[in-house]
Residue, then its C-alpha position, 0 to 999 in steps of 0.5 A: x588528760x586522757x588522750x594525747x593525739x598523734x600522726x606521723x608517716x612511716x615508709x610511706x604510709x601516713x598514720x593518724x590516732x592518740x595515746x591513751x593512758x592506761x588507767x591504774x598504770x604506775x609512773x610515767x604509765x603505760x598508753x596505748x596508740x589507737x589510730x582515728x578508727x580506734x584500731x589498736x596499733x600497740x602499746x608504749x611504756x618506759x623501762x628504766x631509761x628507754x621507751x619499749x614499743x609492744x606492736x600488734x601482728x599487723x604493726x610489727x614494722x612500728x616497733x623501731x619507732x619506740x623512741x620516737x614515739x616515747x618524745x612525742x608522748x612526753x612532749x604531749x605531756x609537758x605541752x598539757x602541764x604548762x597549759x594547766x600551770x597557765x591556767x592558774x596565773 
């Protein structure tokens, strides 16, 4: 699982990309959130029990939507787990 795609709207504007992990970052990791024309738009990562969301200069306005973002994530994550546990059955 290297990619976990992603769209959402956010004051009016309609946003469509994935996350990428991050290779060599420890725990839940750290991703980045790329849009379709792999346009770097920040990077998300957990710190002890919150998601922080570091944007670029262009996406500062993203930022609030750390939470948001951190559900999505690890929603992706546990969709990916499930469908590799039912592989095996």
């Amino acid at each position: 699982m290297d990619e976990i795609p992603i769209s959402f709207e956010h004051k009016g504007k309609n946003y469509k990309g994935h996350f990428s992990k991050v290779a060599g970052a420890a725990g839940t990791g750290v991703w980045h959130l790329t849009d379709d024309n792999n346009y770097y738009l920040g990077k998300i990562r957990k710190v002890r029990d919150k998601w922080i969301f570091d944007p670029t200069p262009k996406t500062l306005e993203l930022q609030e939507l750390a939470e948001y973002f951190g559900e999505l994530l690890l929603y992706g994550i546990s969709k990916f787990l499930f469908y590799c546990f039912c592989d095996l059955f």
